[in-house]
C-alpha positions in Angstrom: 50.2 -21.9 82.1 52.4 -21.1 78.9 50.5 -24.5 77.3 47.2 -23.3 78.2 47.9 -20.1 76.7 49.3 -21.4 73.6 46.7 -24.3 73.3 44.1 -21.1 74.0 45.7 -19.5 70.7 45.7 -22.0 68.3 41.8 -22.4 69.0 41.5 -19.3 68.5 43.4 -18.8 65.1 41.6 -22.1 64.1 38.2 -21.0 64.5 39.1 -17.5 63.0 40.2 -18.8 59.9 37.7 -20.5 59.4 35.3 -17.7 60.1 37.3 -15.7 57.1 36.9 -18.7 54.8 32.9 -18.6 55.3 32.8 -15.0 55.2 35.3 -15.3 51.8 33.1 -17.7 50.3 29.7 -16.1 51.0 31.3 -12.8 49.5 32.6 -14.9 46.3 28.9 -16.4 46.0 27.0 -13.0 46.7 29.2 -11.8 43.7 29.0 -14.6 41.2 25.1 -14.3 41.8 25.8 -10.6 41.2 27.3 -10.9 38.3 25.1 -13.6 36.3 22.2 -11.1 37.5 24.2 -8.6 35.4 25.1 -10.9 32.5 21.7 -11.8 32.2 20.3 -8.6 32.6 23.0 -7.6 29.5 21.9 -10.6 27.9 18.0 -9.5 28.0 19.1 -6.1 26.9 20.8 -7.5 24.0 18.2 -9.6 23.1 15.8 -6.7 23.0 17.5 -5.1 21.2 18.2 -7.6 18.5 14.1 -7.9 18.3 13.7 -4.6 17.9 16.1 -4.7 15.2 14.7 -7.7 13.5 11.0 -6.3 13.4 12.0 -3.2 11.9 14.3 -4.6 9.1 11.3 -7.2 9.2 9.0 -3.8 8.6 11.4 -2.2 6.2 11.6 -5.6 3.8 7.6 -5.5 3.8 7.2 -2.0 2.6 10.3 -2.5 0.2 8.1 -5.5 -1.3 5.4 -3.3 -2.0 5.2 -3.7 -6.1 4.3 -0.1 -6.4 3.7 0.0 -9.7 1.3 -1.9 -12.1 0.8 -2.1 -15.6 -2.9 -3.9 -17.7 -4.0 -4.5 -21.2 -7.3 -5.2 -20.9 -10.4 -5.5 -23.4 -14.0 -5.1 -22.8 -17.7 -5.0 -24.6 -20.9 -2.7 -24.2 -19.3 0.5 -23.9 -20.1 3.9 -23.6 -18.8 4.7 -26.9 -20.9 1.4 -27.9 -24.0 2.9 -26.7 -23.6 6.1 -28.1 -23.0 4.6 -31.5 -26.5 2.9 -31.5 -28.5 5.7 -30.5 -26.4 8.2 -32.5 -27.2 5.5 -36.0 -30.6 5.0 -34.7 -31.4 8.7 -34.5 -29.4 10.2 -37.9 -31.5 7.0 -39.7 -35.0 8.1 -37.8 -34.5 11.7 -38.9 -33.1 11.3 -42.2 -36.3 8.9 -42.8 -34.0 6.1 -43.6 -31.5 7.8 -46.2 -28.6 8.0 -44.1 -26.9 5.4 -42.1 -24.0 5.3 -39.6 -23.3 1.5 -39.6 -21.8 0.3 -36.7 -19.5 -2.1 -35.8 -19.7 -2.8 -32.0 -16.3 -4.0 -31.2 -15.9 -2.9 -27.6 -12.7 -1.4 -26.5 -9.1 -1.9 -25.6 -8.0 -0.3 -22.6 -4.0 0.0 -21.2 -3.9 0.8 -17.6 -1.1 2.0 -15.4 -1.3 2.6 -11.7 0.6 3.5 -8.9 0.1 2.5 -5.5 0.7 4.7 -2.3 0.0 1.7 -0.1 -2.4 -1.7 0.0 -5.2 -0.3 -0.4 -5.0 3.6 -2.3 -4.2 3.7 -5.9 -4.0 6.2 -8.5 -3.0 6.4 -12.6 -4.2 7.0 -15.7 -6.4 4.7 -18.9 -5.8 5.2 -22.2 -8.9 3.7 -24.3 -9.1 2.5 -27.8 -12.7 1.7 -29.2 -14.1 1.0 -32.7 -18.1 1.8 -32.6 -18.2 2.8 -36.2 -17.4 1.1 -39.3 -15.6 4.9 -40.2 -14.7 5.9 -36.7 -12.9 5.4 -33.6 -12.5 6.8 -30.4 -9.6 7.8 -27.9 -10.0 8.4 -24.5 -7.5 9.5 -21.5 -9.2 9.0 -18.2 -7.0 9.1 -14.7 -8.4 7.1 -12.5 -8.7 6.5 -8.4 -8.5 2.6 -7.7 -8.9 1.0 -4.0 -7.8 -2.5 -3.7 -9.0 -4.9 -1.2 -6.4 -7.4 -0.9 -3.9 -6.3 -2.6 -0.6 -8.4 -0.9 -3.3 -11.9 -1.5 -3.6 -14.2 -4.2 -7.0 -12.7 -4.8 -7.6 -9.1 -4.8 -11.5 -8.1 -5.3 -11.1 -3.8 -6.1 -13.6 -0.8 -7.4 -11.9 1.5 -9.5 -13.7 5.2 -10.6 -11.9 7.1 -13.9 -12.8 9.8 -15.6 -11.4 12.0 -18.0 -12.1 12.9 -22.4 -13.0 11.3 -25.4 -12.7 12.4 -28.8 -12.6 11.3 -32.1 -11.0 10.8 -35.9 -14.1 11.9 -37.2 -16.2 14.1 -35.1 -14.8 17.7 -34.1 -15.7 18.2 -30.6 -14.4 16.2 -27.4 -16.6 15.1 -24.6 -16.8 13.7 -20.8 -16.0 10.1 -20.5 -16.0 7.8 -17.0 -15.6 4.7 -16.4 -17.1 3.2 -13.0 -15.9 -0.6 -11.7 -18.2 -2.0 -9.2 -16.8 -5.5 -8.8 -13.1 -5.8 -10.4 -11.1 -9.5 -9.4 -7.3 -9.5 -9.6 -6.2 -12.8 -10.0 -2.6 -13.4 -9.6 0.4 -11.6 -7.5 3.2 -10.8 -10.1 0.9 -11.2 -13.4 -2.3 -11.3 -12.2 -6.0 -11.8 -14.7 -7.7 -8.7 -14.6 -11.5 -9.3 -14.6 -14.6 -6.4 -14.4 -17.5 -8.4 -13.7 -19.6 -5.3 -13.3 -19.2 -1.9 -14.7 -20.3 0.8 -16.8 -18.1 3.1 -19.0 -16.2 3.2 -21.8 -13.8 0.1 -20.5 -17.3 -2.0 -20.9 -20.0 -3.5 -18.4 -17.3 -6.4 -18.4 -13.5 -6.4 -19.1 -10.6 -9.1 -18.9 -7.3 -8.6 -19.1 -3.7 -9.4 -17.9 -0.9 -6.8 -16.0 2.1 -7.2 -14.5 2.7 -5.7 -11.1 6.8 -3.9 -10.7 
C-alpha cells in the first residue's frame, strides 16, 4: 500500500512538472513575441520619425538653395528712346523746312538689372537704363520691374517681365513715362545664366542679350 502510494506520487510530481515547464515556456514565448512586437513597433516609430526629420531638413535645404537674388548687364536695340529720336529728328527737320537737324545715332541701350525673388516663380526689382539716341544726348531711366519666371530651379528658364518707371535727359528739361514689356525672355544658365529678350518693346529694346549672375 505505502509503494502504491509513493509510486502514485511520483507520477504525479512527474507530470506536474512538466505541466509548469510547458506553461513556463508558453509564458516565455507569449512574452518574447510580446516584446519584438514592441521593439518593432519602437523601431517603426523611430523610423518615422527619422523620415519626417529627413524630408523637412530635405525641405529646409531646398528653400535655403533658393538663389534669391540676381544681378544682369544686358544690351539691346530699337528702343523707345530709339523711336522717339527718329520721329522727334524727323519732325524738328519737317517743320523747320530742313534747317535744323537732330542727328541721331541709334545705339540702343544698356540696361543693369537687379531682382529679388520671393519664390520660383514671383520676382520683383528695379532697371537702370543707359541709351545714346542722339549724337548730343542721352537718356537715363529707372524703371522697377515685376518679373514671373517659368522654370526658374531648371537649366532653362523661359520668363515675361513688365517695368515701368522715368526717363529723362542731359539735354531736355522735362522727365517722362518709360516701360518696358518682355513677352518672351530665355534664361540660359543656373549660376550665370545668358539673358536673352527675343520679343519686347520698351526702352531695354525689341531684343536684348545679356549675362547675370544669380546669389
Amino acid at each position: 500500500m505505502i509503494k502504491r502510494f509513493f509510486f502514485s506520487a511520483v507520477i504525479s510530481l512527474f507530470f506536474a512538472a512538466h505541466a509548469n515547464a510547458w506553461d513556463m515556456g508558453t509564458y516565455v514565448e507569449n512574452t518574447q513575441a510580446g516584446e519584438g512586437n514592441k521593439t518593432d513597433s519602437t523601431w517603426e516609430n523611430r523610423e518615422t520619425q527619422t523620415a519626417k526629420t529627413d524630408l523637412s531638413m530635405g525641405t529646409s535645404v531646398q528653400e535655403d538653395n533658393l538663389k534669391h537674388h540676381s544681378i544682369s548687364v544686358t544690351y539691346g536695340i530699337l528702343t523707345l528712346s530709339d523711336f522717339a529720336a527718329m520721329h522727334i529728328s524727323a519732325f524738328t527737320e519737317l517743320f523747320s523746312l530742313g534747317h535744323e537737324k537732330l542727328p541721331v545715332s541709334m545705339y540702343g541701350a544698356f540696361s543693369i538689372n537687379y531682382g529679388y525673388k520671393f519664390n520660383e516663380v514671383v520676382e520683383t526689382g528695379i532697371v537702370f537704363n543707359y541709351a545714346h539716341p542722339f549724337e548730343k544726348g542721352s537718356f537715363y531711366t529707372i524703371m522697377p520691374k515685376i518679373k514671373l519666371n517659368c522654370n526658374y530651379e531648371g537649366f532653362v528658364n523661359p520668363f515675361v517681365e513688365l517695368n515701368a518707371g522715368i526717363i529723362f535727359s542731359d539735354f531736355l528739361p522735362d522727365i517722362f513715362p518709360a516701360f518696358h514689356i518682355t513677352f518672351i525672355g530665355i534664361e540660359i544658365g543656373r549660376t550665370f545664366p545668358i539673358t536673352l529678350g527675343i520679343l519686347g518693346f520698351g526702352q531695354q529694346g525689341v531684343a536684348y542679350a545679356g549675362l547675370g549672375y544669380r546669389f
